[in-house]
N, CA, C and O atoms as CSV, one atom per row, in Angstrom:
chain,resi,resn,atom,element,x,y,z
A,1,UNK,N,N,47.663,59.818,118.254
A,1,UNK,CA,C,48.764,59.437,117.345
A,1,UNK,C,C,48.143,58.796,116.085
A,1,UNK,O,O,47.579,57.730,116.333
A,2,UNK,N,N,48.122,59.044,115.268
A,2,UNK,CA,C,48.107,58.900,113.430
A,2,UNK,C,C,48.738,57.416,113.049
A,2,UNK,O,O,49.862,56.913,113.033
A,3,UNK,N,N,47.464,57.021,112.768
A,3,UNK,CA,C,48.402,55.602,112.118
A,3,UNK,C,C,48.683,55.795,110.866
A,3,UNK,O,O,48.181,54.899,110.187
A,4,UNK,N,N,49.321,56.642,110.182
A,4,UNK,CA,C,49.551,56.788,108.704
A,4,UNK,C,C,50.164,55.988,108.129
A,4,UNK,O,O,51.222,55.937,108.755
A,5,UNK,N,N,50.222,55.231,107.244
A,5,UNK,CA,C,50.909,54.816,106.263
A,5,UNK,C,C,50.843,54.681,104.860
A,5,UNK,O,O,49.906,55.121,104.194
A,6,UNK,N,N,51.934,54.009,104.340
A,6,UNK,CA,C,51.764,54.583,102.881
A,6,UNK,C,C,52.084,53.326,102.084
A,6,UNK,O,O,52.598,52.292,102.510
A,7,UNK,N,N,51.653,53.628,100.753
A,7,UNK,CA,C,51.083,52.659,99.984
A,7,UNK,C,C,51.798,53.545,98.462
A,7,UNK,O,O,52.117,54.734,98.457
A,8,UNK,N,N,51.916,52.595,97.287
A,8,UNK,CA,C,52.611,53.031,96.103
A,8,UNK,C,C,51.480,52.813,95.240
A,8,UNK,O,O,50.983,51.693,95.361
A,9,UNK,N,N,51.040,53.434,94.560
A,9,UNK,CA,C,49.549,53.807,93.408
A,9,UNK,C,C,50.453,54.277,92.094
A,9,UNK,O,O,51.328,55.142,92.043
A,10,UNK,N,N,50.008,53.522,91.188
A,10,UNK,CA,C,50.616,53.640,89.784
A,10,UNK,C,C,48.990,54.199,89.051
A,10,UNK,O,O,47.855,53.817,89.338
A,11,UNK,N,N,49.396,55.124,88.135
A,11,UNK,CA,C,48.294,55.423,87.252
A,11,UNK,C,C,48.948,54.848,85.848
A,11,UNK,O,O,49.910,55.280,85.212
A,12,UNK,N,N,48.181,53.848,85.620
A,12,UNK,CA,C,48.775,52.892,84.539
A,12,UNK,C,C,48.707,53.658,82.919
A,12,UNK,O,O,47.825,54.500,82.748
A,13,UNK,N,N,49.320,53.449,82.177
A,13,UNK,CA,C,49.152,54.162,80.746
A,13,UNK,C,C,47.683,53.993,79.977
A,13,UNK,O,O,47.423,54.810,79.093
A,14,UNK,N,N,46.866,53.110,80.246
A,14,UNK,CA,C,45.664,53.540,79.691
A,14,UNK,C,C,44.829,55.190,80.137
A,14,UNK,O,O,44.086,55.928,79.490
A,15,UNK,N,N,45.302,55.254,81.317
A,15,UNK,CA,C,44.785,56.096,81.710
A,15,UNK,C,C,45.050,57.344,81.816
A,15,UNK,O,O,44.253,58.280,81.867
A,16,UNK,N,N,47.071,57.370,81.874
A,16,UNK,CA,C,47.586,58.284,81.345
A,16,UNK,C,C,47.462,58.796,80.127
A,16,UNK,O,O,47.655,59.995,79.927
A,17,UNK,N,N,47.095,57.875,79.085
A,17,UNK,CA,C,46.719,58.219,77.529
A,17,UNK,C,C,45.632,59.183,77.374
A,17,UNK,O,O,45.672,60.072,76.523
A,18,UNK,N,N,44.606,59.009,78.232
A,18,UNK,CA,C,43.444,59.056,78.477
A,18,UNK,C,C,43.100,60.510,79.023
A,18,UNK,O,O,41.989,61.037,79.078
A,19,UNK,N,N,44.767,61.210,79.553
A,19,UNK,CA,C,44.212,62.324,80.329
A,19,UNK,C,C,43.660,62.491,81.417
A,19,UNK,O,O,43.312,63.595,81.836
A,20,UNK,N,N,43.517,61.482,81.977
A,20,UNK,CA,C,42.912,61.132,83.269
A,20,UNK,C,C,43.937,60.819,84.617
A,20,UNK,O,O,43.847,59.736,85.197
A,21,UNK,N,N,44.828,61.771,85.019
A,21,UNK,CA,C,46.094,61.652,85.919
A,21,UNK,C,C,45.178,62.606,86.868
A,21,UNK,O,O,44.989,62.410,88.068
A,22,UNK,N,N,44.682,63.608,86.146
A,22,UNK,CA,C,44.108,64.529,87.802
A,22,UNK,C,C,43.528,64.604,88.188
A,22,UNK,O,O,43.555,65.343,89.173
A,23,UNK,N,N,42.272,63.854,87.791
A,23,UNK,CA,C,40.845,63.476,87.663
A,23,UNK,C,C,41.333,62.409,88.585
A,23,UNK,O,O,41.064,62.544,89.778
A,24,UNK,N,N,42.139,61.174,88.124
A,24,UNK,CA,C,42.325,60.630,89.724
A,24,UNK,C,C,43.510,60.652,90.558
A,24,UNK,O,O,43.717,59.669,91.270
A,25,UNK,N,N,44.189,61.473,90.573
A,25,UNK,CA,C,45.001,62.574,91.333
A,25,UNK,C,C,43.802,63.366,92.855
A,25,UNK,O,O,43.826,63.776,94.015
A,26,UNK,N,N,42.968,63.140,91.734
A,26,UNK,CA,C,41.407,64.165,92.744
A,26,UNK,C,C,41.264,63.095,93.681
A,26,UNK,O,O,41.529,63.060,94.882
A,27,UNK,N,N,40.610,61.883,92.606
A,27,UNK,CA,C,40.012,61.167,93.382
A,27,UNK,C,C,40.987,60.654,94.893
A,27,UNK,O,O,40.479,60.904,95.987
A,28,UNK,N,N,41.831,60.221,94.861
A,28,UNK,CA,C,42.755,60.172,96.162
A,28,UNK,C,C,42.622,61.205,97.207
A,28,UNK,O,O,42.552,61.111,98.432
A,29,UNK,N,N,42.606,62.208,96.412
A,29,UNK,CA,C,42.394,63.474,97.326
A,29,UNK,C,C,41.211,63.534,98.154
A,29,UNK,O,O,41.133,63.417,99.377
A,30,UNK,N,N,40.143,63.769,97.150
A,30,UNK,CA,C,39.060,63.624,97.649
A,30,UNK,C,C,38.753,62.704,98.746
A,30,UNK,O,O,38.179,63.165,99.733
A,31,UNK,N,N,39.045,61.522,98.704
A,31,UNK,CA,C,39.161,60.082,99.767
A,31,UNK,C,C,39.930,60.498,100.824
A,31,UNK,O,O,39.520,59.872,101.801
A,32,UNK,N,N,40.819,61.217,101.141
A,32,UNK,CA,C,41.490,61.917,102.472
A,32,UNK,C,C,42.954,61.193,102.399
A,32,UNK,O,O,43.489,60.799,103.435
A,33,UNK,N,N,43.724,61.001,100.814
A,33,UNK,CA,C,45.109,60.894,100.445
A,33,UNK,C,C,45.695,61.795,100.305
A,33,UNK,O,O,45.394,62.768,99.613
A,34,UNK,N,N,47.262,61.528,101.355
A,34,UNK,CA,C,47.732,63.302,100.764
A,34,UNK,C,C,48.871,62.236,99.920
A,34,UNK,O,O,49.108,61.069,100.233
A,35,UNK,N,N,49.568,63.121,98.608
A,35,UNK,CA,C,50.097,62.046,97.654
A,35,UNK,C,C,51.594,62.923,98.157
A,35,UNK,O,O,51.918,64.052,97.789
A,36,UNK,N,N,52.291,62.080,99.026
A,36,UNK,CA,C,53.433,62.462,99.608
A,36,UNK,C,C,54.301,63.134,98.323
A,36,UNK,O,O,54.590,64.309,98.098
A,37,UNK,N,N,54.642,61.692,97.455
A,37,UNK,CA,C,55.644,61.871,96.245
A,37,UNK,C,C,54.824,61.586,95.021
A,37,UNK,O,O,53.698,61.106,95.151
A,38,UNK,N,N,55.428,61.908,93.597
A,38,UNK,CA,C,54.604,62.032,92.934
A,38,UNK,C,C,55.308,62.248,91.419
A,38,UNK,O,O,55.489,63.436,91.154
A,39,UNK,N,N,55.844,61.048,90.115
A,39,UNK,CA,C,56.608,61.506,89.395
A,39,UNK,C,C,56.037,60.452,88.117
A,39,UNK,O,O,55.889,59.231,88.084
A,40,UNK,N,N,55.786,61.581,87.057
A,40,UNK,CA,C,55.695,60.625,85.450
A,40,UNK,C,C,56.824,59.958,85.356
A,40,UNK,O,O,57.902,60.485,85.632
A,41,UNK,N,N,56.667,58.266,84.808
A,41,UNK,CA,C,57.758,57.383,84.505
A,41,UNK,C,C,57.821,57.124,82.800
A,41,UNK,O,O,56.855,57.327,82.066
A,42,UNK,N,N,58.891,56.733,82.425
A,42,UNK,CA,C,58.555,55.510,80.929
A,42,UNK,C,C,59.334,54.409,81.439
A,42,UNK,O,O,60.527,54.701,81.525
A,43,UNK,N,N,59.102,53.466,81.734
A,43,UNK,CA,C,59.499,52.418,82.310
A,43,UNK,C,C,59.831,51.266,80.876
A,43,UNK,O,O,59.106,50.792,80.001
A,44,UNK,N,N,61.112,51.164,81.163
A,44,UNK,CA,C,61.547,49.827,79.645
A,44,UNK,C,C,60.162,48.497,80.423
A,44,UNK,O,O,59.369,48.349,81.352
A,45,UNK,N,N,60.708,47.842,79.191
A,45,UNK,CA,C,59.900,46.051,80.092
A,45,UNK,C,C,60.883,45.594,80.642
A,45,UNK,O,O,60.498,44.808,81.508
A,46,UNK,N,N,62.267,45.678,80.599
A,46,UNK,CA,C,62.884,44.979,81.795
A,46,UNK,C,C,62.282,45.673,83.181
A,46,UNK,O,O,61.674,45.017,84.027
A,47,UNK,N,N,62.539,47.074,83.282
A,47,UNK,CA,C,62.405,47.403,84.404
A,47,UNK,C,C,60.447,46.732,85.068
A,47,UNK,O,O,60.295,46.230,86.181
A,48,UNK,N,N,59.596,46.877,84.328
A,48,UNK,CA,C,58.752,46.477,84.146
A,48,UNK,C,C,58.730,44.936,84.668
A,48,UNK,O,O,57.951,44.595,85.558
A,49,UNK,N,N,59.536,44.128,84.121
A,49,UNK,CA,C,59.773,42.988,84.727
A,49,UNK,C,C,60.084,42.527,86.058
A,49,UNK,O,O,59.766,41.509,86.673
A,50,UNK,N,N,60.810,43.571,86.359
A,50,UNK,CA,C,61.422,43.577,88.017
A,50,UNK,C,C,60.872,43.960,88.633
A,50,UNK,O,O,61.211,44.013,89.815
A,51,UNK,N,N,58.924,45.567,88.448
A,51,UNK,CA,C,58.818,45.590,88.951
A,51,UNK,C,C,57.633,44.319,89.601
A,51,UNK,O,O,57.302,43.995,90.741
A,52,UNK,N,N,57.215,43.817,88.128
A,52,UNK,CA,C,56.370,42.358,88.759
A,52,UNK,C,C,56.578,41.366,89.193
A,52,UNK,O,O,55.737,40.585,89.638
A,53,UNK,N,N,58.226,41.158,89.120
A,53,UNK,CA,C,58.255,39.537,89.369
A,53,UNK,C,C,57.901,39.005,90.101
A,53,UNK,O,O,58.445,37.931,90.354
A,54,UNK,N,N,56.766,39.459,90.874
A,54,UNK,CA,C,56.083,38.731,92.144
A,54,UNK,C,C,54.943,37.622,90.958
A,54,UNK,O,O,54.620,36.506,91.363
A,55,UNK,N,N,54.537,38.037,89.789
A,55,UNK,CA,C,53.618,37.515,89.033
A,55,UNK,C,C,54.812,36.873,88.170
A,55,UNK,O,O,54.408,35.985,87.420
A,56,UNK,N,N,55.873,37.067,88.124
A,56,UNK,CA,C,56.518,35.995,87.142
A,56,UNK,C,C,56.102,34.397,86.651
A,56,UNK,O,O,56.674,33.823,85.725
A,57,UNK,N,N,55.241,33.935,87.281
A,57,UNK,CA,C,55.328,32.387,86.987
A,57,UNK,C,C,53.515,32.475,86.366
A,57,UNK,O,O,52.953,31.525,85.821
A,58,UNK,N,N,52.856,33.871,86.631
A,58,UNK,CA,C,51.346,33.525,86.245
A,58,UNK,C,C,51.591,33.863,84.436
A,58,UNK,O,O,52.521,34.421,83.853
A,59,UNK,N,N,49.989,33.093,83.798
A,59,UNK,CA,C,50.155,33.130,82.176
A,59,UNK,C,C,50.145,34.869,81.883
A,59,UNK,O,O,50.576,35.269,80.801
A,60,UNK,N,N,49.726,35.672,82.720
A,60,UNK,CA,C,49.275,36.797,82.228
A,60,UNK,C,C,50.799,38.187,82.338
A,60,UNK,O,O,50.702,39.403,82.172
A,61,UNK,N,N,52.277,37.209,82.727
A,61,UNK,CA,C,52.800,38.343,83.494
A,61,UNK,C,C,53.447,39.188,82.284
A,61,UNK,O,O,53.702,40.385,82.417
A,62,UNK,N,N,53.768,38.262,80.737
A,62,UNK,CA,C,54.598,39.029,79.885
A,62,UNK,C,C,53.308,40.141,79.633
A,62,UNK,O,O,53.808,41.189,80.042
A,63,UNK,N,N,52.349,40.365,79.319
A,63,UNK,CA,C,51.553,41.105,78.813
A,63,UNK,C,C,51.230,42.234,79.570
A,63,UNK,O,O,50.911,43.332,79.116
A,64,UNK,N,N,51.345,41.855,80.972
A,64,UNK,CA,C,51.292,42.891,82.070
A,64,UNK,C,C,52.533,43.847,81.870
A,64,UNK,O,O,52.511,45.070,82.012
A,65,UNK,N,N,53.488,43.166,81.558
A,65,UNK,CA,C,54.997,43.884,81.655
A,65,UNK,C,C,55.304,44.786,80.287
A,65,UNK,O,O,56.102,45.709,80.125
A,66,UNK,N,N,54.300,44.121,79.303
A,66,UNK,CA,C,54.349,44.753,78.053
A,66,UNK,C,C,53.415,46.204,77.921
A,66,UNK,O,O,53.579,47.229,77.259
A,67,UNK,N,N,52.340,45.752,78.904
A,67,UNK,CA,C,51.475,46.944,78.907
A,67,UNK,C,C,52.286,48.393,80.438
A,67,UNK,O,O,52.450,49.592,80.216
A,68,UNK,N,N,52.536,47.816,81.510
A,68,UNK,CA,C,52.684,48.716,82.109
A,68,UNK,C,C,54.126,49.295,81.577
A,68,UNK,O,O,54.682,49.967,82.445
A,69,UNK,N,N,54.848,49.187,80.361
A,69,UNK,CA,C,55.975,49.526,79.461
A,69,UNK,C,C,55.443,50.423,78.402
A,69,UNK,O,O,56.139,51.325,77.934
A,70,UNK,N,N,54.264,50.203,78.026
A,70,UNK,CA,C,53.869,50.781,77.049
A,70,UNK,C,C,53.817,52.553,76.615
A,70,UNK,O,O,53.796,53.138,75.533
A,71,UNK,N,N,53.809,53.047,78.141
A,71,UNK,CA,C,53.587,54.486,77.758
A,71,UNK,C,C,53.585,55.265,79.166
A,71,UNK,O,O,53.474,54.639,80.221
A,72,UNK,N,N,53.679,56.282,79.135
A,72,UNK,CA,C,54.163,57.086,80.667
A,72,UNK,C,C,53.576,56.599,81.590
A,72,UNK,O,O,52.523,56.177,81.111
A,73,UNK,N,N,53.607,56.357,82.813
A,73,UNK,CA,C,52.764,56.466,84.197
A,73,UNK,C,C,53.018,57.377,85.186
A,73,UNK,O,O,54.010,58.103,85.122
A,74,UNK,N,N,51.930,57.444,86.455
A,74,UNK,CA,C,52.558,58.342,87.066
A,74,UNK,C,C,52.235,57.466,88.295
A,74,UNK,O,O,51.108,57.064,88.587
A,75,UNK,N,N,53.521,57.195,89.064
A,75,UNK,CA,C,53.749,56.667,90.503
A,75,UNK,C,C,53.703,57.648,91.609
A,75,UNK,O,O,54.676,58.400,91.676
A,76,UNK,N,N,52.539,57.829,92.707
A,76,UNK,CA,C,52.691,58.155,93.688
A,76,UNK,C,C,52.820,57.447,94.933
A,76,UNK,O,O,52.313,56.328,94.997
A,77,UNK,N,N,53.562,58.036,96.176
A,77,UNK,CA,C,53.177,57.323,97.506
A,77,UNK,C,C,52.035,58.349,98.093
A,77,UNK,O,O,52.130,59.550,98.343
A,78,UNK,N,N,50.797,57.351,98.238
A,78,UNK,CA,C,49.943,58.259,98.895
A,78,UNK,C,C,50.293,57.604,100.665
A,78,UNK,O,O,50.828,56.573,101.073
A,79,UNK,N,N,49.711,58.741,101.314
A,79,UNK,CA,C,49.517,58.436,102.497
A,79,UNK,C,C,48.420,58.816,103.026
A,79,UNK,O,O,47.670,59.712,102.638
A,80,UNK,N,N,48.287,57.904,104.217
A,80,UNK,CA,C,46.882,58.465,105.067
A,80,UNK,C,C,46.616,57.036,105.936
A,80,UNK,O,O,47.066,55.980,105.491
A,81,UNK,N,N,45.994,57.064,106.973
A,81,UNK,CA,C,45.987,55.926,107.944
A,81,UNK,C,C,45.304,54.525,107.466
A,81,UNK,O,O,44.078,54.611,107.394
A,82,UNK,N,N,45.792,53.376,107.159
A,82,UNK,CA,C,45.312,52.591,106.769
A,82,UNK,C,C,45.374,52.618,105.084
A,82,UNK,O,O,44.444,52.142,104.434
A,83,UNK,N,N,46.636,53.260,104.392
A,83,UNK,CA,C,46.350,53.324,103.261
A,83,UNK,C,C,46.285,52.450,102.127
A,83,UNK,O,O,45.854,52.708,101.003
A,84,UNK,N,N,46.766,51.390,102.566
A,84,UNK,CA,C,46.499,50.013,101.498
A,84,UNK,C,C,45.301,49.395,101.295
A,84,UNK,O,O,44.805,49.004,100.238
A,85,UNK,N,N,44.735,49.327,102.806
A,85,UNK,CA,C,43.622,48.597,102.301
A,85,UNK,C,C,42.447,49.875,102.021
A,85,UNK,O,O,41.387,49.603,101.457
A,86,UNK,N,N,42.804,51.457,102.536
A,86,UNK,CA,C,41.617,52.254,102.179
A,86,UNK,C,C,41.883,52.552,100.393
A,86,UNK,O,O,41.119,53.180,99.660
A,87,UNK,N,N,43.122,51.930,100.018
A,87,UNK,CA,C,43.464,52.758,98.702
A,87,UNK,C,C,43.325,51.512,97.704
A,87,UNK,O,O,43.624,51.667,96.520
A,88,UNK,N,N,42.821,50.137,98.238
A,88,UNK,CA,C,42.492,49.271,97.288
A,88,UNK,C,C,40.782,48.718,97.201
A,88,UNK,O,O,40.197,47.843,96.564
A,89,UNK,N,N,40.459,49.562,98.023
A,89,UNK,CA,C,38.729,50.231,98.435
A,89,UNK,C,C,38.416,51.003,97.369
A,89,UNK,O,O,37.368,50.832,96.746
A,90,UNK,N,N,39.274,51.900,97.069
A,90,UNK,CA,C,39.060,52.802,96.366
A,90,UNK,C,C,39.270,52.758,94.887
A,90,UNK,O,O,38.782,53.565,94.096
A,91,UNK,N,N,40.175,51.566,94.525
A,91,UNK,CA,C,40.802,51.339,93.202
A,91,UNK,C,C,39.553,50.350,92.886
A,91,UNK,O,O,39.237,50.575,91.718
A,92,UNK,N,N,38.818,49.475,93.367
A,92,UNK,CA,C,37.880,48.526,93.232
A,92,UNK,C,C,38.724,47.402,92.544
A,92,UNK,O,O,39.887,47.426,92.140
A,93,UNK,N,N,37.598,46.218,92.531
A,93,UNK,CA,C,38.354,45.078,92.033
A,93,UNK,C,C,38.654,45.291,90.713
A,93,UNK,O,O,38.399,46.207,89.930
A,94,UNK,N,N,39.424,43.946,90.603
A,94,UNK,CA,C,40.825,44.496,88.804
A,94,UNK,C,C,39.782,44.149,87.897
A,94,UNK,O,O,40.091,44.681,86.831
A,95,UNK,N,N,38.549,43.443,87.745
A,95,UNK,CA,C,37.937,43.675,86.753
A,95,UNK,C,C,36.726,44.759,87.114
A,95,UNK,O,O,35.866,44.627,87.986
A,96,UNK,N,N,36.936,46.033,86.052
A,96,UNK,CA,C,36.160,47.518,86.018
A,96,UNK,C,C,34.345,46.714,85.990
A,96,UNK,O,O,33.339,47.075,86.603
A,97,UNK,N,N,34.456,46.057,85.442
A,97,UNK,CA,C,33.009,45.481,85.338
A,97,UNK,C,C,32.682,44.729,86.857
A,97,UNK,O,O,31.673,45.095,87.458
A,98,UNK,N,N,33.322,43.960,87.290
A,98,UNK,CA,C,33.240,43.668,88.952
A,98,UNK,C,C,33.331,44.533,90.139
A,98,UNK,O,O,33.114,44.433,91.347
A,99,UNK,N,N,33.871,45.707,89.038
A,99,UNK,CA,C,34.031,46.382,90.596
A,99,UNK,C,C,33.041,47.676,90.902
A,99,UNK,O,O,32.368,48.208,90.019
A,100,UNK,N,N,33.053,48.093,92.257
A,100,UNK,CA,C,31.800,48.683,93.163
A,100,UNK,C,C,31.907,50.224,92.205
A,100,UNK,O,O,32.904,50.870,91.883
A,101,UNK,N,N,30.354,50.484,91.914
A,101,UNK,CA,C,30.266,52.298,91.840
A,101,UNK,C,C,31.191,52.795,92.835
A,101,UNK,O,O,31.549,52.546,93.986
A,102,UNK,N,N,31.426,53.612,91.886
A,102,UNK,CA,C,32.129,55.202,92.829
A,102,UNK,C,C,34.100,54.420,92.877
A,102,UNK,O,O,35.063,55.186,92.885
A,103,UNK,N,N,34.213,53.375,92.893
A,103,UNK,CA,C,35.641,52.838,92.994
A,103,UNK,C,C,36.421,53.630,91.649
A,103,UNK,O,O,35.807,54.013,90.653
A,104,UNK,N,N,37.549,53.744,91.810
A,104,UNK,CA,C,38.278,54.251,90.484
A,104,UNK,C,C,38.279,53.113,89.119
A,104,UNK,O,O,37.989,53.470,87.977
A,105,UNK,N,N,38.602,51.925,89.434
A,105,UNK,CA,C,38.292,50.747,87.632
A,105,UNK,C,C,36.946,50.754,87.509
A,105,UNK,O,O,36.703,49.958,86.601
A,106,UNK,N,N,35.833,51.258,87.962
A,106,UNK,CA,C,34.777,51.266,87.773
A,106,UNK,C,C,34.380,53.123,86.826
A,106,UNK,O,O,33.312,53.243,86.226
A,107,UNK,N,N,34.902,53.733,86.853
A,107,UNK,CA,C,34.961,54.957,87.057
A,107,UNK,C,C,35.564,54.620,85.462
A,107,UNK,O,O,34.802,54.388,84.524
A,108,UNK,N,N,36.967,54.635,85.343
A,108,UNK,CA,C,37.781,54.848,84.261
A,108,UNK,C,C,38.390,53.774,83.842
A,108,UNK,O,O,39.112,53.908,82.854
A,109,UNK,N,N,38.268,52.421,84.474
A,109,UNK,CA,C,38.889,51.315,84.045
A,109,UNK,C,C,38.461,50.303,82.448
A,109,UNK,O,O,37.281,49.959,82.386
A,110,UNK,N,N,39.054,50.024,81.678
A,110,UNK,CA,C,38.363,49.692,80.311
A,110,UNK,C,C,38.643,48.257,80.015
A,110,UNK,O,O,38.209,47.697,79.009
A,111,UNK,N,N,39.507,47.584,81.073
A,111,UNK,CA,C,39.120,46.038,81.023
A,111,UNK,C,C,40.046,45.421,82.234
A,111,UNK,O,O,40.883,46.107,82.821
A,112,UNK,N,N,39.821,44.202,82.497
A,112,UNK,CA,C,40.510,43.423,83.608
A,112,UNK,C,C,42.734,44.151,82.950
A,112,UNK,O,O,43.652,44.425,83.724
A,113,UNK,N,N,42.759,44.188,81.709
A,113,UNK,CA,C,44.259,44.773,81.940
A,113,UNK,C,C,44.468,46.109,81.690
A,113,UNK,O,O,45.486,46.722,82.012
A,114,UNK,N,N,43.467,46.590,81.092
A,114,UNK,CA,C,43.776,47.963,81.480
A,114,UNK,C,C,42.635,48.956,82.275
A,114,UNK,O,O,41.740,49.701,81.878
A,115,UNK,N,N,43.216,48.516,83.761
A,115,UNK,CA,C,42.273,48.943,84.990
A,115,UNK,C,C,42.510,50.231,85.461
A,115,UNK,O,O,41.799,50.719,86.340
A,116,UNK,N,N,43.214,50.680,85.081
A,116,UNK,CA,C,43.899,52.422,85.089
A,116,UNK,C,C,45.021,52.551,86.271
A,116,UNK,O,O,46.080,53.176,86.223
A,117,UNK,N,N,44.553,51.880,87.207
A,117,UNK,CA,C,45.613,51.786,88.868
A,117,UNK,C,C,45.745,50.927,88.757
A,117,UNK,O,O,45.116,50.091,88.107
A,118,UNK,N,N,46.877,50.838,89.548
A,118,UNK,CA,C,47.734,49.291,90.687
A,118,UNK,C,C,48.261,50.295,91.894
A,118,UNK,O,O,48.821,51.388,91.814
A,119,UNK,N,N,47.842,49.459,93.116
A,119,UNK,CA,C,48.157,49.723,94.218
A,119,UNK,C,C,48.946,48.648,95.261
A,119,UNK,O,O,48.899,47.447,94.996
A,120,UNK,N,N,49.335,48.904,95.901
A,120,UNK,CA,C,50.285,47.890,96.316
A,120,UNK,C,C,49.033,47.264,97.208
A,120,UNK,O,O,47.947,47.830,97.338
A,121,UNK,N,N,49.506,45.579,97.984
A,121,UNK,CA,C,48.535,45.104,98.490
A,121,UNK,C,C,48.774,44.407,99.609
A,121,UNK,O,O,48.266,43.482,100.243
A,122,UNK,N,N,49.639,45.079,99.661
A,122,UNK,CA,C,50.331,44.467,101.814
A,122,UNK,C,C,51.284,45.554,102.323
A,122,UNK,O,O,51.469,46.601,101.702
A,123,UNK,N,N,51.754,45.315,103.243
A,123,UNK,CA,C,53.016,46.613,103.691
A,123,UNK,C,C,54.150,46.125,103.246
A,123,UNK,O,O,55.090,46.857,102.938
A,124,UNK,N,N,54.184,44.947,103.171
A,124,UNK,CA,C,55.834,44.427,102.543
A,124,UNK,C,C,55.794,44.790,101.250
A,124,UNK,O,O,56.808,45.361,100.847
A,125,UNK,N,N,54.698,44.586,100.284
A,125,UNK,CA,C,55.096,45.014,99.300
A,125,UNK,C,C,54.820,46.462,98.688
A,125,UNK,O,O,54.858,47.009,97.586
A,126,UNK,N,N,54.491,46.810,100.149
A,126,UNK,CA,C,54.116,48.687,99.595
A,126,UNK,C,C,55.889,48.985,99.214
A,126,UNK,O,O,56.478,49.229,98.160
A,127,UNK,N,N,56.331,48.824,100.622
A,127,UNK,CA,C,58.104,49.097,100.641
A,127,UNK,C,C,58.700,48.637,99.812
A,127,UNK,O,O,59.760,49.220,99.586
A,128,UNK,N,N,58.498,47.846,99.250
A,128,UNK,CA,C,59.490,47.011,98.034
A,128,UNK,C,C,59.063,48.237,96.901
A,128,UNK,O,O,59.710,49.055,96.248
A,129,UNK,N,N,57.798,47.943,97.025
A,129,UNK,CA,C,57.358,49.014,95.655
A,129,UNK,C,C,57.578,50.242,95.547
A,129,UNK,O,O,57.960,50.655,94.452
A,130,UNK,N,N,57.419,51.071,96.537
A,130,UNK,CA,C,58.240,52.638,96.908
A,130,UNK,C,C,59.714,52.623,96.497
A,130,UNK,O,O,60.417,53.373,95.820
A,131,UNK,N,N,59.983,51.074,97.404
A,131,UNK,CA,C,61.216,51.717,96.837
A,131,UNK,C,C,62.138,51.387,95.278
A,131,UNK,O,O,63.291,51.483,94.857
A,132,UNK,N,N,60.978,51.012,94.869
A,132,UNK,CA,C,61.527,50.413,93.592
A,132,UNK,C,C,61.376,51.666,92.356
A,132,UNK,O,O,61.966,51.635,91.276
A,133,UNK,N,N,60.448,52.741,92.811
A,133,UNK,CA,C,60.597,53.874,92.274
A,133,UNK,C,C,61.232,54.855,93.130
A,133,UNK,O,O,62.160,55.482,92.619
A,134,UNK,N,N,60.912,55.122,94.365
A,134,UNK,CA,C,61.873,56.607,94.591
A,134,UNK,C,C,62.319,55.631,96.012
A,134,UNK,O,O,61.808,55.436,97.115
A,135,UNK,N,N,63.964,55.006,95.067
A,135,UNK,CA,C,64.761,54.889,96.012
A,135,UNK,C,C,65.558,56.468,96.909
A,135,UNK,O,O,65.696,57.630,96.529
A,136,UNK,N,N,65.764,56.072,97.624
A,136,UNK,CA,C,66.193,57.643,98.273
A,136,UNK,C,C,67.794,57.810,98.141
A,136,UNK,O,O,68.342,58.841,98.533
């Protein structure tokens, strides 16, 4: 029996700008993600707001909300067993300069805010986050 689960991966607008959606579209793949769902957003900053307010009270959250507003993304649910913590393995830490070869912000990331991904980082907030884009 398959412990699959699933996890919500944003390809943030630096990276969408960048042309770089299938390149790490791959990379998931490659890692043994199958990307269940899969849809370009333009997200206002309110919505943007709601989807961080877990960071509401830190100095950095208007700028976060201003940037992940800024320009298309593309939200998938990947799946595959253990996918939060194998899919924040894979995203490396949020600063591209801290984080491990071969990780994706290491790869394509161009500073601690524009790291190219966000992945969710528990199961409670995978579900909040899924469903905060493809409510059903």
């Amino acid at each position: 029996m398959s412990n699959s689960e699933q996890t919500l991966s944003i390809i943030k607008p630096d990276a969408v700008e960048r042309n770089l959606s299938e390149e790490i579209k791959n990379e998931f793949k490659k890692n043994g993600f199958n990307i269940f769902k899969e849809k370009k957003v333009k997200l206002e900053k309110s919505e943007a707001e709601k989807f961080y307010q877990i960071h509401q009270s830190k100095p950095f959250y208007n700028d976060l909300c201003e940037y992940l507003s800024s320009g298309p993304i593309v939200v998938m649910v990947l799946e595959k067993e253990n996918a939060i913590v194998e899919n924040r393995k894979l995203m490396g830490a949020t600063d591209p300069i801290k984080a491990e070869e071969g990780t994706i912000r290491k790869k394509y990331g161009i500073s601690i805010d524009k790291n190219s991904v966000h992945g969710s980082d528990s199961s409670e907030n995978a579900k909040t986050e899924i469903n905060f884009f493809f409510k059903e």
